[in-house]
C-alpha positions in Angstrom: 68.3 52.0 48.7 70.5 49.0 48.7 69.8 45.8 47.0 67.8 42.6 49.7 70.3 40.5 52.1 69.6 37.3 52.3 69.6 38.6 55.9 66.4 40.3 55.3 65.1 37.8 53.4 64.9 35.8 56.6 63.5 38.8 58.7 60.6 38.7 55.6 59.6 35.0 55.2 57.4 32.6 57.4 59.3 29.8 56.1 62.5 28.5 56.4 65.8 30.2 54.2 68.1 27.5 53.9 71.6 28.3 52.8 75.3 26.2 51.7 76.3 25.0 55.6 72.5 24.4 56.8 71.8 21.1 58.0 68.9 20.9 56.1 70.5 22.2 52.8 71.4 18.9 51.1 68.2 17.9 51.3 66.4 21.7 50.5 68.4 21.6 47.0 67.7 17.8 45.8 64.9 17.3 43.4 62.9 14.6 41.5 65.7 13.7 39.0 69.2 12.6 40.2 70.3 13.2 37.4 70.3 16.7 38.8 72.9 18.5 41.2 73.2 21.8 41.3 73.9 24.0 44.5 71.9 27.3 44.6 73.0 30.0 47.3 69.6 29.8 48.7 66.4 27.6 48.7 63.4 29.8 50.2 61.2 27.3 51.6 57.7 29.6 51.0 54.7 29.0 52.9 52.4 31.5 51.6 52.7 34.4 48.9 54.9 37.5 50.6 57.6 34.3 50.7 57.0 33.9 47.1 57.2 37.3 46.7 60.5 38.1 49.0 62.2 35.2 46.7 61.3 37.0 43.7 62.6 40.9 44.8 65.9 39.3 46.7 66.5 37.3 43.1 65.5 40.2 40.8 67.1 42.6 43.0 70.4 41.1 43.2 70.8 39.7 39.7 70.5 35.7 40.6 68.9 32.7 38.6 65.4 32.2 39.9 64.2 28.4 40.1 60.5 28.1 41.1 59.6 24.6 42.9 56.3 22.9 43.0 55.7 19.2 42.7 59.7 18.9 41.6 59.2 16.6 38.9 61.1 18.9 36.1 63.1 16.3 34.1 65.4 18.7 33.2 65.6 19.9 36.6 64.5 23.9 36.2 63.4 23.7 40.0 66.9 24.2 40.9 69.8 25.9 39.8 73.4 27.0 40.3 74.6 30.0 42.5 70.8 31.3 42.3 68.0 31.3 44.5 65.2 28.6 44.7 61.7 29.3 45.3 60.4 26.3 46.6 56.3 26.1 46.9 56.6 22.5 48.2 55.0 23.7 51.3 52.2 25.1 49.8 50.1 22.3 49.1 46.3 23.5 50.6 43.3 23.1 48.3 39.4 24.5 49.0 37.0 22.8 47.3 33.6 24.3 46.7 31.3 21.6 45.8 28.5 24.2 45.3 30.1 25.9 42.8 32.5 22.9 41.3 35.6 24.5 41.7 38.4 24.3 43.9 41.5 26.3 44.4 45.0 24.6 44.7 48.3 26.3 45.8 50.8 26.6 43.6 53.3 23.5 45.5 50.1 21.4 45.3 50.5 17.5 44.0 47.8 15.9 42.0 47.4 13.4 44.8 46.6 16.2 47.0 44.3 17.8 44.7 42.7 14.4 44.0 42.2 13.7 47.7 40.5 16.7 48.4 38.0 16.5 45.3 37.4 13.2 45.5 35.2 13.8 48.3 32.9 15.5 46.5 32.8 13.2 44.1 34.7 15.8 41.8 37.4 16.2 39.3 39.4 17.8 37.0 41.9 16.4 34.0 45.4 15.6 36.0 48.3 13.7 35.5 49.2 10.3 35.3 51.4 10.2 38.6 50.0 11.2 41.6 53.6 13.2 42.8 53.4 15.5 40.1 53.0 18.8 41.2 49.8 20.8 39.6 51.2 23.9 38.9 54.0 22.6 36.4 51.2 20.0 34.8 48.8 22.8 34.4 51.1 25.3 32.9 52.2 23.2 30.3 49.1 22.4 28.8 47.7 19.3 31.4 47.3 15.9 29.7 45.7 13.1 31.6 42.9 10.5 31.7 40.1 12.7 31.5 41.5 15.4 29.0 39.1 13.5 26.2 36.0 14.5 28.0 37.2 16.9 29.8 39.8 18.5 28.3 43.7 19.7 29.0 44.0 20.9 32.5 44.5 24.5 31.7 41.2 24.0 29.6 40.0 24.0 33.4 41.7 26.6 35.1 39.4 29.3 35.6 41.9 32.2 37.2 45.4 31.9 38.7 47.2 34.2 41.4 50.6 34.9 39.6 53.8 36.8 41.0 55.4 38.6 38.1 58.8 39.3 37.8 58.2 42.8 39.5 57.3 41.6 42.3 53.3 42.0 42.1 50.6 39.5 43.0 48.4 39.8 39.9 45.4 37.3 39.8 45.0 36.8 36.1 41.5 35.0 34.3 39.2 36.1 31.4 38.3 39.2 33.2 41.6 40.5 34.5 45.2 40.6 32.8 43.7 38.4 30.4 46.7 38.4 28.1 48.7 36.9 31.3 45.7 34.3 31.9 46.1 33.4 27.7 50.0 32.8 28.5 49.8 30.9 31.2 47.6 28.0 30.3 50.5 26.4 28.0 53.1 28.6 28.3 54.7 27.3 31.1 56.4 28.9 33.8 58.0 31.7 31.3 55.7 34.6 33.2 55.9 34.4 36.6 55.4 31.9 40.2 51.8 31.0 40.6 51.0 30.6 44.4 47.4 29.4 43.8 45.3 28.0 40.8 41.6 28.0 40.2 40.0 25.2 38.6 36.7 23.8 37.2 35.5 20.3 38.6 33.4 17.8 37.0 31.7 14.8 37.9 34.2 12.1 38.6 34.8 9.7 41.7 34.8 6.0 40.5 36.1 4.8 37.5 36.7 1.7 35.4 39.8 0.7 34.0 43.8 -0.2 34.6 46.3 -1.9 32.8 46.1 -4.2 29.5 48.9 -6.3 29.1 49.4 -7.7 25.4 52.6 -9.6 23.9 55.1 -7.6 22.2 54.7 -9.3 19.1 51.5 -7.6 18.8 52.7 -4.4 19.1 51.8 -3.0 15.8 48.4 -4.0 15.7 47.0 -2.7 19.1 48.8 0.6 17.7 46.9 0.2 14.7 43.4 -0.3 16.4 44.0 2.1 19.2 44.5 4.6 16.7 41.3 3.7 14.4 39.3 3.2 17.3 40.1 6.0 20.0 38.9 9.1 17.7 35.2 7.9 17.5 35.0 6.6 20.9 32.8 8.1 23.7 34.6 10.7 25.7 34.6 9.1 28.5 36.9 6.6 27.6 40.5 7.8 28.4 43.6 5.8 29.2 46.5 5.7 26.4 48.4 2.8 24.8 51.8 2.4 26.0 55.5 0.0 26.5 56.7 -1.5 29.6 58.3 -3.9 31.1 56.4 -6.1 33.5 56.8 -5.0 37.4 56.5 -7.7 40.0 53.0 -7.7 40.3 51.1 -10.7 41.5 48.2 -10.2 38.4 51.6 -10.9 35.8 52.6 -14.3 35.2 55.6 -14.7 37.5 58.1 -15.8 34.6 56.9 -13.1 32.8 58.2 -10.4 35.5 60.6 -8.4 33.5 59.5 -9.3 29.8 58.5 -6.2 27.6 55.1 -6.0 26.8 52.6 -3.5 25.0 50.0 -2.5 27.2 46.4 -0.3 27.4 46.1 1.6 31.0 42.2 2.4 30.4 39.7 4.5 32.6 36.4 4.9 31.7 34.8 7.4 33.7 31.0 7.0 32.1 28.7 4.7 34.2 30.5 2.3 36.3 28.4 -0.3 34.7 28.7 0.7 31.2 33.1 -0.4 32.0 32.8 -3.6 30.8 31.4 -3.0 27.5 32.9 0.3 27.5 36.4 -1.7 27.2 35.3 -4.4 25.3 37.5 -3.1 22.2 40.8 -3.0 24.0 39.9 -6.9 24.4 39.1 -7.3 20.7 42.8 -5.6 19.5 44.9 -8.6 20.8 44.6 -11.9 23.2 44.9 -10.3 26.7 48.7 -11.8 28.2 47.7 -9.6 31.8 45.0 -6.9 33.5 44.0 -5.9 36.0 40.5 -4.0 35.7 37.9 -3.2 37.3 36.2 -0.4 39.2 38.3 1.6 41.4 38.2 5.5 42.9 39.5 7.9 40.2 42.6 8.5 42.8 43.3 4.8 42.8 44.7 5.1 38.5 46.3 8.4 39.1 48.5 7.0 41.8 48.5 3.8 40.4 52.4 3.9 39.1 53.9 6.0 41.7 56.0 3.1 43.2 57.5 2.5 39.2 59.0 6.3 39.3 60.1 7.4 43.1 62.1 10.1 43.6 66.2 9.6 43.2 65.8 7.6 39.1 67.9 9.1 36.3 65.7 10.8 34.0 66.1 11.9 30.4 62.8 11.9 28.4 61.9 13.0 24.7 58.4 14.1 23.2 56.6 14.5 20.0 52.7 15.3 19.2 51.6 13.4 16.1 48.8 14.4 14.7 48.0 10.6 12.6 49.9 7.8 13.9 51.3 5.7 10.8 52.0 3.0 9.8 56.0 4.5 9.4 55.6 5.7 13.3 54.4 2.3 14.6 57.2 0.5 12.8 59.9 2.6 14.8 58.0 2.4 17.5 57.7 -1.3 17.5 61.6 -1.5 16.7 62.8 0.2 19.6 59.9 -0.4 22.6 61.7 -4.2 23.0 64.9 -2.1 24.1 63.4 -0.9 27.4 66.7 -0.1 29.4 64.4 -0.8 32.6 61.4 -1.5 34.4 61.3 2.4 35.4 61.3 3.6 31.5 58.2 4.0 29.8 56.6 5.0 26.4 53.1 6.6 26.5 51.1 7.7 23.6 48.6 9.9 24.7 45.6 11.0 22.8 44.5 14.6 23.2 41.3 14.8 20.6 37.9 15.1 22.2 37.3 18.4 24.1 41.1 19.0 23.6 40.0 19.7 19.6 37.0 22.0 20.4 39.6 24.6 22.2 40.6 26.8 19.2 44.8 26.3 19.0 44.9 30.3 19.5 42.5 30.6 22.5 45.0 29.1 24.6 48.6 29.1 24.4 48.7 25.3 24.0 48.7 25.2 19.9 48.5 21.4 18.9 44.6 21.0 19.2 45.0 19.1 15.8 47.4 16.6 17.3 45.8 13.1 17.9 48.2 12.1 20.1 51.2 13.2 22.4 54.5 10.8 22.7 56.5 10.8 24.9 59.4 8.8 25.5 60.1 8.6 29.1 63.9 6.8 30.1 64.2 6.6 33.5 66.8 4.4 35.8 68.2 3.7 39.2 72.0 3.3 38.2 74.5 6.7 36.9 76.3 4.4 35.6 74.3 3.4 32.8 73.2 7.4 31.6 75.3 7.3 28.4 73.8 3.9 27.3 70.0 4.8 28.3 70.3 8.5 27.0 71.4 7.4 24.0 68.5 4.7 23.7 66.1 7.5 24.0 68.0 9.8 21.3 67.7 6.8 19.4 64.1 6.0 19.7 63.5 10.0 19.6 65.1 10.1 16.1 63.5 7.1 14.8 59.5 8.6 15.7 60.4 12.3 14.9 60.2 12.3 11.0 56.5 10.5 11.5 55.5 13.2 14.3 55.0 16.9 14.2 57.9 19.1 14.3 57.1 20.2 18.3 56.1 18.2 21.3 54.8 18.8 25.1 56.7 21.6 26.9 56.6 18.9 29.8 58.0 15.9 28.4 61.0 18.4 26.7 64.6 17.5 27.9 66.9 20.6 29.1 68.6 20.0 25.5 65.5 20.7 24.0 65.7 24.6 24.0 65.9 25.1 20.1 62.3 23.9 19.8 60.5 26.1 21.5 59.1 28.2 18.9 57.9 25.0 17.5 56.5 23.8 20.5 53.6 27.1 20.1 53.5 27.3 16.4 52.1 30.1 15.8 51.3 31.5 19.2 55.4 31.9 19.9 55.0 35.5 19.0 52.3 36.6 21.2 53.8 34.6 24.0 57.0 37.1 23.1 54.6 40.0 23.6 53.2 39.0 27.1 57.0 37.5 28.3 58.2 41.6 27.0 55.1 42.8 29.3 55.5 40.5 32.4 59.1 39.6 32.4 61.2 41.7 30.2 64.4 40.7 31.9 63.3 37.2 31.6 63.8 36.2 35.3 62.0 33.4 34.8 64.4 31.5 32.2 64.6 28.9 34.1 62.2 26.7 31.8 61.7 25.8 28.1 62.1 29.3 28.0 60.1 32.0 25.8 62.3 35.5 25.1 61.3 38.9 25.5 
């Protein structure tokens, strides 16, 4: 039997094949991060899971990279790739919700803002991200921090089964009760084992919130640091949000000669009792005098898409991540020297804190291994102009290099750069070696290598 045409690729899919000479192909192979362009022989547009499938046998078959797409927001661009074929779940974006129950199912080219839109009606929830573009499937995979992962916990702490193509070709659902091992891989793991086309997850009650952004003076960087930290560990669960540097956006609630200005900021959500927000944030008032905010109570979907417009599609993007497990008084100092150096108003530092219901998962039930980490860094450079890569690349290195001897020795699969690939095994501690043992099961050829990539 001969190896799959492209040809009857075509004949097999629903959606589109685009190819080099399509009219739509410039388009089919650009993703989140311009940094980014690469020309694959083929982008499979899929619209359900026999696409999925037929991209997976036609690459397999035929020795090709295989790129999976969801939301496209891989900074170091694995949703495309050179010469290879793209499986791009874009077009799969459906979600069911099942308010009965609390749970919904999401395919696998599902956004967050999707997801979010479809919950919210119910008044429901589950731990997301922090931009309302970002697909679900690459969040979730990676472990899933957001604003709710305190009370909550991580995203793939709510996944409760997933429909997975393996590297065969199969359609395997995995979850406690079936291919277990796969369902232990895949909440951390990434997308080492396969293309999920759907995702089942566990909802909690969450419509309204309270919160937004904090703005404080720079100069008082190192002490809303310090009180973050002392404070955030013993506060209720319901009170997410993470400290973080920016500078100030054109936004009518900032001072208009401020517009520009780097600041340390809170972006709070307390998802408790709307009327408990107030007092709820009362400490985030107390670090520091307040420069900016603008809080209040909004719908849950209202944060998560909050800073969409500060990161469209088409930046540069190089970022660089750590977990910390106690933020010093040595990691605050670098921090504090380097924030000031924002290259732009698109860059960002976040330092997430993952303790709450993220510390009552065992690090081996999961594959997501830092559940003593406080905190997850991540040092996000993002920018309109190629011109300036060199300069803000090597600002983040900088910055990177500063933090790292104050952090743990492995950060967030998602935050990683594509020069990141020497970490891996530090990324899952000591879960890299059973994560071997499922990739040799489900992947032995390592199709999927496209990604912060686990060996068989």
């Amino acid at each position: 039997m001969g190896k799959l045409s492209i040809e009857q690729v075509q004949e097999r899919v629903r959606g589109a094949v685009v190819t080099p000479g399509d009219d739509a192909y410039d388009e089919a192979r650009t993703v989140y991060n311009a940094m980014i362009d690469k020309r694959p022989s083929a982008v499979v547009r899929c619209v359900n899971a026999g696409d999925v499938i037929a991209a997976v046998d036609y690459a397999r078959e035929n020795e090709l990279d295989l790129a999976v797409r969801g939301g496209s927001h891989s900074v170091p661009g694995f949703g495309t790739c050179d010469g290879g074929v793209v499986a791009d779940l874009s077009g799969m974006r459906g979600v069911r919700v099942d308010p009965a129950r609390r749970t919904a199912r999401a395919e696998g080219g599902t956004t967050w803002g999707d997801f979010n839109a479809a919950t919210h009606a119910f008044g429901l929830a589950t731990t997301g991200g922090i931009i309302s573009t970002t697909g679900v499937g690459g969040l979730t995979l990676g472990g899933g921090i957001g604003y709710l992962a305190r009370g909550l916990g991580l995203s793939c702490d709510n996944l409760i089964s997933a429909d997975v193509v393996t590297a065969d070709g199969r359609l395997l659902t995995a979850s406690e009760d079936e291919n277990a091992d796969l369902f232990w891989a895949l909440r951390g793991g990434g997308g080492n084992f396969g293309a999920v086309t759907s995702f089942e997850f566990r909802l909690s009650p969450v419509k309204d919130i309270y919160g937004g952004p904090i703005l404080y003076e720079m100069d008082d960087a190192a002490t809303v640091l310090r009180s973050f930290a002392d404070y955030i560990g013993g506060a209720p669960e319901e009170l997410g949000g993470f400290p973080a540097f920016q500078l100030a956006p054109p936004l009518p609630f900032i001072p208009e000669n401020r517009h520009g200005d780097p600041f340390t900021l809170i972006v709070a959500c307390w998802s408790g009792p709307l009327d408990e927000g107030p007092r709820a944030l009362q400490a985030f008032h107390d670090f520091a005098p307040v420069v900016a905010e603008h809080v209040g109570p909004m719908p849950y979907p209202a944060l998560n898409s909050a800073f969409d417009a500060l990161v469209p599609p088409g930046l540069q993007h190089y970022w660089k991540a750590n977990f910390v497990t106690e933020l010093s008084d040595d990691a605050i100092a670098a921090h504090v020297q380097h924030a000031p150096r924002l290259p732009s108003v698109n860059s960002t530092v976040h330092i997430y804190p993952i303790d709450g219901a993220c510390h009552r998962v065992a690090p081996d039930a999961t594959a997501f291994a830092y559940r003593d980490a406080s905190f997850a860094t991540v040092i996000a450079g993002m920018w309109p102009d190629p011109a300036a890569n060199e300069a803000n690349t090597a600002w983040v290195r900088d910055y990177y290099d500063a933090t790292a001897p104050h952090s743990e020795e492995g950060g967030y699969i998602n935050f990683m750069a594509d020069d990141d690939q020497s970490r891996i095994r530090a990324n899952y501690k000591t879960n890299y070696d059973r994560l071997a043992e499922v990739k040799r099961t489900y992947d032995p050829g390592n199709l999927f290598h496209l990604n912060q990539n686990i060996k068989p």
